[in-house]
N, CA, C and O of each residue as an XYZ file, in Angstrom:
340
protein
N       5.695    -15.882     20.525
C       5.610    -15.368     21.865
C       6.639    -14.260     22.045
O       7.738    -14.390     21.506
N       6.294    -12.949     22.920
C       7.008    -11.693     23.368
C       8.509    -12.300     23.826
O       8.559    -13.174     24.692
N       9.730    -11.779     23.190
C      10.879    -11.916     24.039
C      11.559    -11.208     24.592
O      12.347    -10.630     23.843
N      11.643    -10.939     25.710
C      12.573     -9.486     26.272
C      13.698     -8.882     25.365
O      14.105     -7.721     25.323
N      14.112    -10.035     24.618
C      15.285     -9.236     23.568
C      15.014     -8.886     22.193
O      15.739     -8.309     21.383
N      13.657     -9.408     22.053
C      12.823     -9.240     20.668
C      12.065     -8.030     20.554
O      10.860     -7.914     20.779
N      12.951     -7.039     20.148
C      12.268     -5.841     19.979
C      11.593     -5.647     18.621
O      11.129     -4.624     18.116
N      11.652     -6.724     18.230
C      10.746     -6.588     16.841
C       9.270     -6.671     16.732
O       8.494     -6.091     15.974
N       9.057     -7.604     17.752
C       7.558     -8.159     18.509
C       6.286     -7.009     18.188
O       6.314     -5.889     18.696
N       5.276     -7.424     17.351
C       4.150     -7.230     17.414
C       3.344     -7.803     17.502
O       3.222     -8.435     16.453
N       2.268     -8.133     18.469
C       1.251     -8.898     18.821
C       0.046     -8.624     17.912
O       0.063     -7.614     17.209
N      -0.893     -9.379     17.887
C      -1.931     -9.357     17.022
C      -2.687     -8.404     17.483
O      -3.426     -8.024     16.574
N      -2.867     -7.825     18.462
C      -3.687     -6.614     18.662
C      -3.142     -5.683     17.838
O      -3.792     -5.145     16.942
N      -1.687     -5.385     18.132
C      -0.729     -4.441     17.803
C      -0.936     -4.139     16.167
O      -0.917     -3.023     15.648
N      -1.155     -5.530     15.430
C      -1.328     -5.210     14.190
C      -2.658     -4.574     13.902
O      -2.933     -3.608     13.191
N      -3.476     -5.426     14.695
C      -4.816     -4.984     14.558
C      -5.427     -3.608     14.125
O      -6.189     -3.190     13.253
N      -4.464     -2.956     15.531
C      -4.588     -1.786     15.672
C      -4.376     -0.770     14.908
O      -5.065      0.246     14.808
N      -3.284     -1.080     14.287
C      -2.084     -0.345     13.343
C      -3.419     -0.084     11.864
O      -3.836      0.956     11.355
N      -3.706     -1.374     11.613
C      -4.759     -1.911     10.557
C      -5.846     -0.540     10.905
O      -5.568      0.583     10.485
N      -6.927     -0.777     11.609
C      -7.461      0.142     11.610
C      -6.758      2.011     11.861
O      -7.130      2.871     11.063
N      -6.391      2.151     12.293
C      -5.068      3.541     11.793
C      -4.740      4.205     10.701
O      -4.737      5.381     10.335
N      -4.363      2.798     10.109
C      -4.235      3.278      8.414
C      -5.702      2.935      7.721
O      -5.935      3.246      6.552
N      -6.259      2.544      8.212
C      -7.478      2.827      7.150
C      -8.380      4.348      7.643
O      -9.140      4.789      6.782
N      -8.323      4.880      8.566
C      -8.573      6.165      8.435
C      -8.111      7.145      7.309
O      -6.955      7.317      6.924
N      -8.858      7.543      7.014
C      -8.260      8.597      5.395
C      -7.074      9.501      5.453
O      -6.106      9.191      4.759
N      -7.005     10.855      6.377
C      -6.059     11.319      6.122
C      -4.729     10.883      7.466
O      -3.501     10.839      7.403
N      -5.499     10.678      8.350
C      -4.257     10.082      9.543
C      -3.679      8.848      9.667
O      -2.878      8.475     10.524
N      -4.467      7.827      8.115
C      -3.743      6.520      7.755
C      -2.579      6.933      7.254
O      -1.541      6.338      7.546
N      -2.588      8.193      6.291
C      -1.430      8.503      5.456
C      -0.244      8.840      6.005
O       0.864      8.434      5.655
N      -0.552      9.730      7.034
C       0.068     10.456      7.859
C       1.145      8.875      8.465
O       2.269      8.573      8.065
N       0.529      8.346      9.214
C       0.568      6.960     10.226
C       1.866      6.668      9.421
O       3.028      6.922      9.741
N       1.326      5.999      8.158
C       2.167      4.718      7.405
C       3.438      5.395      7.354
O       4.389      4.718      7.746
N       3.752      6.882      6.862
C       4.776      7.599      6.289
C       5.254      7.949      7.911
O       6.293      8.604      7.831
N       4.924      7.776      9.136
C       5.426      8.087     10.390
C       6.126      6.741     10.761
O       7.337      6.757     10.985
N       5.234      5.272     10.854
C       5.349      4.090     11.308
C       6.647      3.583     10.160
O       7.497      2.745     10.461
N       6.573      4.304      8.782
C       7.715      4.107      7.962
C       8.825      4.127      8.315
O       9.483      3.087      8.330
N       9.371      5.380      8.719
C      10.582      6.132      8.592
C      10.955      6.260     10.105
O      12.160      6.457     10.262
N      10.122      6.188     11.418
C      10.400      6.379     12.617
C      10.453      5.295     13.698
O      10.195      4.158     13.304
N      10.665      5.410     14.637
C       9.994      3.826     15.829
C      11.585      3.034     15.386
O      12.280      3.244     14.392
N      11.785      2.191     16.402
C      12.842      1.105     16.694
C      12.693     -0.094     16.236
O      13.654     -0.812     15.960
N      11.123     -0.544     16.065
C      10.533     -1.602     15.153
C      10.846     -1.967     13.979
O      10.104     -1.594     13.070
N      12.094     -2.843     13.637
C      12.216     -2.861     11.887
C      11.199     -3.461     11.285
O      10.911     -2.974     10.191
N      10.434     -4.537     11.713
C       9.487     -5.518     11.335
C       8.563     -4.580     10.985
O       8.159     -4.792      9.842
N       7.784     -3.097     11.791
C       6.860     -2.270     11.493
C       7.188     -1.660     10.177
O       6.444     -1.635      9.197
N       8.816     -0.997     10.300
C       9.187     -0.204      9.483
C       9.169     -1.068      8.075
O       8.752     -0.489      7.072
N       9.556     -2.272      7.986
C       9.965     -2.490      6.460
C       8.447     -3.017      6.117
O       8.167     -3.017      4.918
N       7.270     -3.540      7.186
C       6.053     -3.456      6.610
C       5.597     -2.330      5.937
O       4.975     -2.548      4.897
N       5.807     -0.843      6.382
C       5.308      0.426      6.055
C       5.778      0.795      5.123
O       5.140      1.483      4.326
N       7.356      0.369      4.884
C       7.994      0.870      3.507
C       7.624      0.356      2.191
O       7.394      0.956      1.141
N       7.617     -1.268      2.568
C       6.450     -2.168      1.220
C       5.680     -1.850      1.319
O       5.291     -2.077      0.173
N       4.984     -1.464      1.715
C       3.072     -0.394      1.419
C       3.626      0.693      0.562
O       3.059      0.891     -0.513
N       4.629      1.406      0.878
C       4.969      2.549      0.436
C       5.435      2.279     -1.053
O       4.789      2.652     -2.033
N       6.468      1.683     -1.100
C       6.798      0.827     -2.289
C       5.759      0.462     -3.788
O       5.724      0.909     -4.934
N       5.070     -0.491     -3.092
C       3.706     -0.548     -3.613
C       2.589      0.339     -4.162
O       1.770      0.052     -5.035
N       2.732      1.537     -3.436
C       2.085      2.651     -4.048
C       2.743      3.130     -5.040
O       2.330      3.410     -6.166
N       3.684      3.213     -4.643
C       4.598      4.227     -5.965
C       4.745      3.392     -7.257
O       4.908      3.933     -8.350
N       4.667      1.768     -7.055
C       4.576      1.325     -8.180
C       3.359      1.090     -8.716
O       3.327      0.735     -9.894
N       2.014      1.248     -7.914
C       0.836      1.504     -9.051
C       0.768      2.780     -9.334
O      -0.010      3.113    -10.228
N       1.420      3.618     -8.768
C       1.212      5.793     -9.527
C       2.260      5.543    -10.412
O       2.400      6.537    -11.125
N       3.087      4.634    -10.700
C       4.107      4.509    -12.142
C       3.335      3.685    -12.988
O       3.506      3.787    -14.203
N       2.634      3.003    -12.605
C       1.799      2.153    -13.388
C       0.778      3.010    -14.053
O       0.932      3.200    -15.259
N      -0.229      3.550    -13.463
C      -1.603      4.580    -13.867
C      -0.618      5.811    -14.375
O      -1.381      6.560    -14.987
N       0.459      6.269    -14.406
C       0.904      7.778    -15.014
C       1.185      6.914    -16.380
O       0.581      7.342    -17.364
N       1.964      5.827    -16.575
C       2.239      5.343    -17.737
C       1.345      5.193    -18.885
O       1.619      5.370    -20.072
N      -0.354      4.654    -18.072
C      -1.832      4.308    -18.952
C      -2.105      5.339    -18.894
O      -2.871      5.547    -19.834
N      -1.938      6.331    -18.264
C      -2.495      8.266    -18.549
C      -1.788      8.769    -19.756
O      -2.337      9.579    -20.502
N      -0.244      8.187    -20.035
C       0.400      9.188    -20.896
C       0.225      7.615    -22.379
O       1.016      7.651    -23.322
N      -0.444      6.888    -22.333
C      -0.819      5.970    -23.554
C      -1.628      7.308    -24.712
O      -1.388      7.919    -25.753
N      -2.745      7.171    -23.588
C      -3.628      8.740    -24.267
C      -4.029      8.331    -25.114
O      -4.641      9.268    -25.629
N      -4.242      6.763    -26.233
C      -4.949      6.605    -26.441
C      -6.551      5.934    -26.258
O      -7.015      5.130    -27.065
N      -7.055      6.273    -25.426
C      -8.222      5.760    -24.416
C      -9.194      5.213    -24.879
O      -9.767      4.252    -24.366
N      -9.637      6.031    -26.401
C     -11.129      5.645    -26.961
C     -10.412      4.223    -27.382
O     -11.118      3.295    -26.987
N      -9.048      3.696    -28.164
C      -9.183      2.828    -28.469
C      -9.064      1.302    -27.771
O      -9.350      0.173    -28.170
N      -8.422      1.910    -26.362
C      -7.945      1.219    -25.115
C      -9.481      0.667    -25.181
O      -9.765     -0.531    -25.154
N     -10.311      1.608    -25.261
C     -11.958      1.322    -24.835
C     -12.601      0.388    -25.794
O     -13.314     -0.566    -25.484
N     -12.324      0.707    -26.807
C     -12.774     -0.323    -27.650
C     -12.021     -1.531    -27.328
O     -12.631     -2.361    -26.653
N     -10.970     -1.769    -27.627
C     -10.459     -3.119    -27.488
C     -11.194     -4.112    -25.956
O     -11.336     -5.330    -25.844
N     -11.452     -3.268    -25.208
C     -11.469     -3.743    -23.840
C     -13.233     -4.339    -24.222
O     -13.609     -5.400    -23.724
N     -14.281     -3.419    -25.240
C     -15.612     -3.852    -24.868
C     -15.611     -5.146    -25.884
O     -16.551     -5.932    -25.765
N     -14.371     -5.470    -27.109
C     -14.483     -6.828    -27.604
C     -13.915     -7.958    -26.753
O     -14.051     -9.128    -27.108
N     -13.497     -7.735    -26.013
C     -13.144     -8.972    -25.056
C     -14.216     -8.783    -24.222
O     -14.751     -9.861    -23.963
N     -14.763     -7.809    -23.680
C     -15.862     -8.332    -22.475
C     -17.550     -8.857    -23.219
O     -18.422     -9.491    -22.624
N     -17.584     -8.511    -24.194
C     -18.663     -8.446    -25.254
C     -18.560     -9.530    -26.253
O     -19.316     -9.369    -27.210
N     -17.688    -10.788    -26.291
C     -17.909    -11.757    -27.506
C     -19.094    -12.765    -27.246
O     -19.442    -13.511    -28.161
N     -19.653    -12.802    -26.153
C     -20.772    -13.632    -26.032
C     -22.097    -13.152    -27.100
O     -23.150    -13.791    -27.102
């Protein structure tokens, strides 16, 4: 429940809302990196920063399997495990 001294308070609409926001394409992006870094809300902010977080560790993840570079054999290995039946 809302507390006059709980400025952390987001109600379930509030998230709701936020939710659909960021799933818009380019004004989700915009949003998260605004709702991140700005607003009095820490509860918003450190939600937006673990999203943020999270991204950067799957673009360290996918640059790492980009610079493997070996793919055809990545590919092979991958169709004997899905293919032993």
């Amino acid at each position: 429940m809302k507390n006059e001294y709980d400025s952390n308070y987001v109600s379930v609409g509030g998230w709701m809302l936020m939710m659909l926001v960021t799933a818009i394409p380019v004004i989700g992006w915009i949003m998260i990196l605004v709702w991140a870094f700005y607003g009095t809300n820490e509860s918003r902010k450190n939600y937006y920063r673990a999203i943020l977080a999270w991204i950067v560790v799957l673009i360290a993840i996918m640059v790492a399997v980009a610079m493997l570079g070996n793919f055809p054999e990545l590919q092979k290995q991958i169709r004997t495990w899905t293919h032993k039946a």
